[in-house]
C-alpha positions in Angstrom: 93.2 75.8 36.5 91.7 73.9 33.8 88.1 73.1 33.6 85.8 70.4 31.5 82.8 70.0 30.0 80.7 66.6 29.4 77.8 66.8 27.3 75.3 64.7 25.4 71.4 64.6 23.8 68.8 61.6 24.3 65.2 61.4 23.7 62.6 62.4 26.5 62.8 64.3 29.2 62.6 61.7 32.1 65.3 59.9 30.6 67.3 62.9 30.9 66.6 63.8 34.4 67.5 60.2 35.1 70.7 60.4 33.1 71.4 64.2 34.7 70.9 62.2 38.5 73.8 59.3 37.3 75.9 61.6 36.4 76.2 63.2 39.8 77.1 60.1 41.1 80.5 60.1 39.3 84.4 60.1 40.9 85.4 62.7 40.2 82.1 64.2 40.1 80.5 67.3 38.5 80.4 70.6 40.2 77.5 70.9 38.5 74.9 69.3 36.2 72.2 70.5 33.6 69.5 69.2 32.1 68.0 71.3 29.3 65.1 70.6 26.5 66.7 71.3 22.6 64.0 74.3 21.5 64.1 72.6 18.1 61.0 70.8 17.9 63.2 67.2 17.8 62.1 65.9 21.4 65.8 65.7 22.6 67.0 66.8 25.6 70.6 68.0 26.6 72.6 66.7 29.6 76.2 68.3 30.6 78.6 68.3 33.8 81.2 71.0 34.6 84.3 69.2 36.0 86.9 70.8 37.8 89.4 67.0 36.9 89.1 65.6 34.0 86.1 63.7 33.7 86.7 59.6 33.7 86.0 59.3 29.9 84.9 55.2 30.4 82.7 55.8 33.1 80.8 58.6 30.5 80.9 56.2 28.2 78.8 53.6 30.5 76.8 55.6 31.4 75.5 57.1 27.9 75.2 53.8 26.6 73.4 52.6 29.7 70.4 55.5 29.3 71.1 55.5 25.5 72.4 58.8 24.9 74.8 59.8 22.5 78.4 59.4 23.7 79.3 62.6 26.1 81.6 65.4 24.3 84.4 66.1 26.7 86.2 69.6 26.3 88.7 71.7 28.2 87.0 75.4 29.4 89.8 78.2 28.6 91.2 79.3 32.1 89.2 82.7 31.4 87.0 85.7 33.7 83.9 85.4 31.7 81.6 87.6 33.2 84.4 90.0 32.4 84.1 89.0 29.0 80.6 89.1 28.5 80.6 92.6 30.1 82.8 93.7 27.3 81.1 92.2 24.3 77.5 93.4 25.9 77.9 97.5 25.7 74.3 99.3 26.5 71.8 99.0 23.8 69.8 101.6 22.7 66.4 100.9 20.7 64.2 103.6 20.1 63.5 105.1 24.0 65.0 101.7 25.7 68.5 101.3 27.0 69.3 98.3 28.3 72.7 97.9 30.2 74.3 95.9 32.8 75.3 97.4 36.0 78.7 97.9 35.0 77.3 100.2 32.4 75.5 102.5 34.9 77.2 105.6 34.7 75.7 105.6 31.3 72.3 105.5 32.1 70.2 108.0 29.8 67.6 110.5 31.4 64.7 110.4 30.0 64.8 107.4 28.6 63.2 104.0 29.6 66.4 101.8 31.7 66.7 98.7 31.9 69.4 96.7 34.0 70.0 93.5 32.6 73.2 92.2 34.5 76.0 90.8 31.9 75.5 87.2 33.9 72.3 86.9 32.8 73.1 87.0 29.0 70.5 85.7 27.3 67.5 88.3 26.2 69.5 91.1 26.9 68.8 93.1 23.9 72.1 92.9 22.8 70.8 89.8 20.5 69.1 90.8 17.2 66.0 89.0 18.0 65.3 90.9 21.3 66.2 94.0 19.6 64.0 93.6 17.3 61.2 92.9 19.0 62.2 96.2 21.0 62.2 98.5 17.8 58.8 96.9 16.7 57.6 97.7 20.4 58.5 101.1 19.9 57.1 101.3 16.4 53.6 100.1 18.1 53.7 102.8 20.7 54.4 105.5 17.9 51.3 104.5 16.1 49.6 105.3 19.4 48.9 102.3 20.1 48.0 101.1 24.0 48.0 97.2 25.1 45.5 96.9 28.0 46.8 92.9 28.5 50.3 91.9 27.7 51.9 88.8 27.9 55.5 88.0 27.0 55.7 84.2 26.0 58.8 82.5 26.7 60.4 85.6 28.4 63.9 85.1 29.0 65.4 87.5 31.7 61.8 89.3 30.7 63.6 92.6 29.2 60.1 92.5 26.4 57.8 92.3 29.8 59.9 95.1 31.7 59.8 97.5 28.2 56.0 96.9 28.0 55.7 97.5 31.8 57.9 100.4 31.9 55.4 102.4 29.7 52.0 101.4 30.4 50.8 100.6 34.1 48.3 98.1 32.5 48.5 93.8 33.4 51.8 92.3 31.6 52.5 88.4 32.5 55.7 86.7 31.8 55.9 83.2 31.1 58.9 80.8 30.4 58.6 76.7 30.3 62.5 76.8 32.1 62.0 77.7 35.6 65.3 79.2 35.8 64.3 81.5 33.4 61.0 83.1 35.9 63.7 83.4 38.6 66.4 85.0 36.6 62.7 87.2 35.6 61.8 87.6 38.7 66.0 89.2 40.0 65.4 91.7 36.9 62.3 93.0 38.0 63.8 93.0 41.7 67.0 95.0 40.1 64.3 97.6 38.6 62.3 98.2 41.2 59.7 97.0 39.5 58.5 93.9 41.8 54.6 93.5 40.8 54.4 95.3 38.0 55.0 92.1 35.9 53.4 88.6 36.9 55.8 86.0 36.0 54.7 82.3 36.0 56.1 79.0 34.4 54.5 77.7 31.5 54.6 75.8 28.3 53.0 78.4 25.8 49.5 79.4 27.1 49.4 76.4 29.3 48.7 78.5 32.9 45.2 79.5 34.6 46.9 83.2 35.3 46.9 83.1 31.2 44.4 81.8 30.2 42.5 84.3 32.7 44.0 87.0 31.9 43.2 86.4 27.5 42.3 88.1 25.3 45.5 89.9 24.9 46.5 93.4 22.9 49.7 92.3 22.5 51.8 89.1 22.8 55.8 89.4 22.4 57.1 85.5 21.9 61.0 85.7 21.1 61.8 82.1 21.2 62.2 79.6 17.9 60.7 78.6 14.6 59.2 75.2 15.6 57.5 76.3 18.7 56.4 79.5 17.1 54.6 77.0 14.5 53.4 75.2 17.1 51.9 78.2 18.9 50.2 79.7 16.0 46.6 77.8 16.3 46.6 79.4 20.3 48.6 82.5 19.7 45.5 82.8 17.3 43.0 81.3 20.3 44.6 84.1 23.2 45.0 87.4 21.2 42.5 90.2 21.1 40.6 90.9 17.3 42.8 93.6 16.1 45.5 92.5 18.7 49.5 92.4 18.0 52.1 90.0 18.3 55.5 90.5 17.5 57.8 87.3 17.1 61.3 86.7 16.8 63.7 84.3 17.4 63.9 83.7 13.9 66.7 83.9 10.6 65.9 85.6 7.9 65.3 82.6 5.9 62.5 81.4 8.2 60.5 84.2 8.6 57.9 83.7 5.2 57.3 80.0 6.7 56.0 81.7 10.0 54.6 83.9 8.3 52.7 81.9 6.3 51.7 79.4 9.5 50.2 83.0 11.2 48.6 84.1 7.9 46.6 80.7 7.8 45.6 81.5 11.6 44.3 84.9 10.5 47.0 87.1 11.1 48.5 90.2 8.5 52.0 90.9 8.7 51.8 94.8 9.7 55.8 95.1 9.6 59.4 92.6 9.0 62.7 93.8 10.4 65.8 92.1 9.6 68.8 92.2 11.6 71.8 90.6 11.1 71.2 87.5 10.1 67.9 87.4 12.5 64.3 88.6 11.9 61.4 89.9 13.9 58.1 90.1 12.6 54.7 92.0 14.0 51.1 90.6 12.8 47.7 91.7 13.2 45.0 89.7 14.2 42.2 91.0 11.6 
């Protein structure tokens, strides 16, 4: 059976929760409905229903011009198992002494090694993206140098695979923050499915914005795996909550953007200690001299 998709962008955040709530009042309505900030820096939000009819294409357009949103994109979903799909583009992932896998990955599991169940349905910040595998081969660069965090934070954490690594080798204080409070619960399952409940503080937050942060600062080392404008936007307090001689390591990033972060953190008083590109994506650890 066919399924759709309605989505748009507008300006502001209360606008879109107000546009998200209108939508739910439509015939046929949505089976569900999200509303998501763009991670661009540009102030628009997203708003989108999943249809199981065909959306009433005049009543979108109503109600798009009435909250002044672009007019919604309707598509058709292919009739397809996606988690089964997912499960086969996301093999384990092995980075340094991490493997990450989903559960239907299990008999795989490596002794001696650091696992980490991510499940397939939880896709994003896997560590099958270049970003999070980069910032998981920089991790394990640090630890070689011998190198010991006694206060990590993971900024904008995803499912929180960067706080589960750092937690997995050191018993010392690791918080993960993300400004989408999906993303703590989705934190919070992983660390359930790990058996690692307490070892990792998780808390909603925009950037450093939380008392349990803020507490908690200085820290050794701050993982932020998220995009270019907020990571410009965080240099001044990712400067502010890191330890002298602390370490961040930042991704999220292409290849072309990494000398203008770069730059940004160098003018906060960070060195670049080490650049890894993957793919078309970078991750970069700095210093704080």
């Amino acid at each position: 059976m066919p399924t759709f998709t309605a989505l748009t962008t507008l300006m502001g955040e209360a606008p879109a929760q107000a546009l998200g709530d209108a939508l739910e009042t439509l015939d046929p309505a949505p089976t569900g409905v999200g509303v998501f900030e763009v991670e661009d820096g540009s102030g628009y939000w997203e708003v989108g229903g999943y249809f199981l009819e065909t959306p009433d294409d005049i009543a979108l357009a109503l109600l798009a011009a009435a909250h002044n949103a672009k007019p919604f994109v309707v598509s058709e979903v292919p009739d397809q198992d996606w988690v089964a799909h997912v499960r086969r583009e996301l093999p384990p992932v092995e980075a340094g002494r991490f493997f990450v896998y989903g559960s239907h990955d299990a008999d795989k599991v490596r002794e001696g090694r650091v696992n980490l169940l991510i499940e397939a349905a939880m896709a994003f910040g896997t560590g099958h993206h270049g970003t999070t595998l980069g910032c998981l081969l920089a991790f394990e660069d640090y630890i070689a140098e011998g190198k010991v965090a006694e206060n990590c934070a993971d900024i904008g954490c995803g499912t929180a695979v960067l706080a589960m690594a750092a937690a997995s080798v050191w018993n010392k204080n690791v918080i993960a923050s993300d400004i989408d409070p999906v993303a703590v619960d989705v934190a919070e399952a992983n660390l359930k499915a790990n058996d690692m409940e307490g070892q990792v503080i998780c808390v909603e937050a925009t950037g450093f914005d939380h008392p349990t942060l803020q507490k908690t600062a200085p820290f050794d080392l701050i993982f932020a795996n998220i995009l270019k404008p907020p990571l410009l936007a965080l240099a001044p307090d990712m400067a502010k909550y890191t330890a002298t001689g602390g370490t961040i390591i930042l991704s999220g990033l292409l290849v072309e953007q990494g000398d203008e972060v770069v730059t940004a953190y160098e003018a906060q008083g960070f060195k670049l200690s080490q650049r890894r590109d993957i793919g078309e994506w970078t991750a970069l650890r700095l210093t704080l001299c």
